[in-house]
N, C-alpha and C positions, 0 to 999 in steps of 0.2 A: 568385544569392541563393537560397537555400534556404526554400523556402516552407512546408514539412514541419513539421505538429504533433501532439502527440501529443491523444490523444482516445478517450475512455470511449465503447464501447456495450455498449448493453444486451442481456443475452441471455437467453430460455427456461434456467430451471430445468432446472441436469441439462447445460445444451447447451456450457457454457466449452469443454472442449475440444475438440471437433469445429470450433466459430466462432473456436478459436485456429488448428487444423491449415487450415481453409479458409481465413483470409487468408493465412498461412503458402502452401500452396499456389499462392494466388494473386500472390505475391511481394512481398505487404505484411508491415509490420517488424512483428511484434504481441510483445505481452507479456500473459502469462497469470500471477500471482504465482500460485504453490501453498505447500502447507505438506504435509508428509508425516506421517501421522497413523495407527494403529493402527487398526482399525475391530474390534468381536468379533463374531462370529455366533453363533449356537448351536454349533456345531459346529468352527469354528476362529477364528484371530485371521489378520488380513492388512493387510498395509500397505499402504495407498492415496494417492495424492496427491488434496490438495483445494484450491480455492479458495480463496485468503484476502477473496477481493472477491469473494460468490456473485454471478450476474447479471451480470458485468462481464468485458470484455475491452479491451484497450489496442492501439490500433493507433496506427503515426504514418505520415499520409498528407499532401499538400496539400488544401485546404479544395475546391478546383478537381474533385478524382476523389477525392472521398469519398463520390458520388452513387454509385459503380460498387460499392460497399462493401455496401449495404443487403441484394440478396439472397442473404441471407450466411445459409446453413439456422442456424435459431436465432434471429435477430440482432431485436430488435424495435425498435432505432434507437440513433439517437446519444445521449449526456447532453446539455439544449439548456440555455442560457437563453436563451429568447427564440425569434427564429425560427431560429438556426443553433446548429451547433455548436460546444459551448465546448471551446477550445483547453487542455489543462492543462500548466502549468510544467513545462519539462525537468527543472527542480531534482527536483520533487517526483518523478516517475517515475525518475530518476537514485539517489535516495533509498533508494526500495523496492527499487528491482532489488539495491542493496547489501544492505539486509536481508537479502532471502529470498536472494540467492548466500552471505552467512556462513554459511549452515545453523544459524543460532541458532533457540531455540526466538522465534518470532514468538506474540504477543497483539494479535489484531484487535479493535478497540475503538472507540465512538463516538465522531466528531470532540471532538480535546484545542483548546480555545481558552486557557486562562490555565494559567500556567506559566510557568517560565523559560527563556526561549529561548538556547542555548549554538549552539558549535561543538565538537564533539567533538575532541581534541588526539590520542589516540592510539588504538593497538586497532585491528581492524577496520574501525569508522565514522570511523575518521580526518578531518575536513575536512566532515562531514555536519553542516549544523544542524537541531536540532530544539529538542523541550521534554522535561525534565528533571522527571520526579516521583519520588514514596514512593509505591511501593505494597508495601504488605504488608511493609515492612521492606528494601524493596530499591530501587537506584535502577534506574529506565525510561527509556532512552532512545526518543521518541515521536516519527513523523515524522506530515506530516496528507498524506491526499488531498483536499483543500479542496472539490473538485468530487465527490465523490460521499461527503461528509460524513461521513468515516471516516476511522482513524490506523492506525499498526504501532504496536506496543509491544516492545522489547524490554530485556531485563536487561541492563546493562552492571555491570564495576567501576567502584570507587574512581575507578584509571589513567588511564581513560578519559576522565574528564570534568575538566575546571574545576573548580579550587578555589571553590567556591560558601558555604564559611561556614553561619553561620546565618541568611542571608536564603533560599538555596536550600533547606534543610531546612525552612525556613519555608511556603515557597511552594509546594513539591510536595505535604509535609503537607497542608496545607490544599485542594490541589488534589487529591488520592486522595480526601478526604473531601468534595469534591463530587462524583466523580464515583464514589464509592460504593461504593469496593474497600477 
């Protein structure tokens, strides 16, 4: 039986990839999302990759030797509730890792709770479920990381989605204009 979960810690500003390369190192699974971004200087313009979840990195360990994990340069602990750490759904990390491998442009965004919850039919996210808004005139296919209360956003077509009518144009409306876009 496979005891292995996956699991947010938190890390020093700045430190993500060094406390990706050390579990990595250490022969733990980690997942580091990035986004690859333009940065300008005074002087020239260069592309950097960055964090889509600042402070966080994603390791899947047993709960057993996660103790071995902590002096990890960076690493300031686990995400808990409670006195342990909380385990996050395969789905949800299976989710993102499809995101950020499409190379679409990703929108990190505060945890989406209302919306219409699909399954994606074609495209890329084929077989992903998430939630479905309008923003800005376009549809966003939304996945959440429940445990560190934040979402991916990205633009899909038409194609992509479920015939949603006007209860979907309804729902997402209404949903960008709560949360403000």
């Amino acid at each position: 039986m496979n005891d292995q979960h996956w699991y947010a810690i938190r890390v020093r500003k700045d430190t993500e990839q060094v406390a990706s390369s050390a579990l990595r190192a250490r022969g733990i699974e980690e997942f580091l999302p990035l986004e690859r971004t333009r940065r300008k200087w005074s002087d020239r313009v260069k592309t950097v990759d960055r964090p889509l979840f600042p402070g966080y990195v994603f390791c899947r360990v047993s709960f057993s030797s996660s103790a071995r994990i902590l002096p990890l340069q960076g690493a300031v602990g686990f995400v808990r509730f409670g006195s342990a750490p909380e385990p996050i759904p395969d789905v949800e990390i299976h989710a993102v890792k499809r995101l950020v491998d499409s190379e679409c442009r990703l929108k990190p965004m505060a945890l989406v709770h209302e919306g219409q919850r699909v399954m994606l039919t074609a495209g890329p996210f084929a077989g992903l479920e998430g939630i479905l808004l309008n923003i800005r005139d376009s549809r966003h296919f939304v996945v959440n990381l429940t445990i560190l209360q934040r979402s991916l956003a990205v633009a899909v077509d038409g194609e992509c989605a479920p015939a949603a009518g006007d209860r979907w144009s309804q729902d997402g409306a209404a949903q960008a204009r709560r949360a403000g876009t």
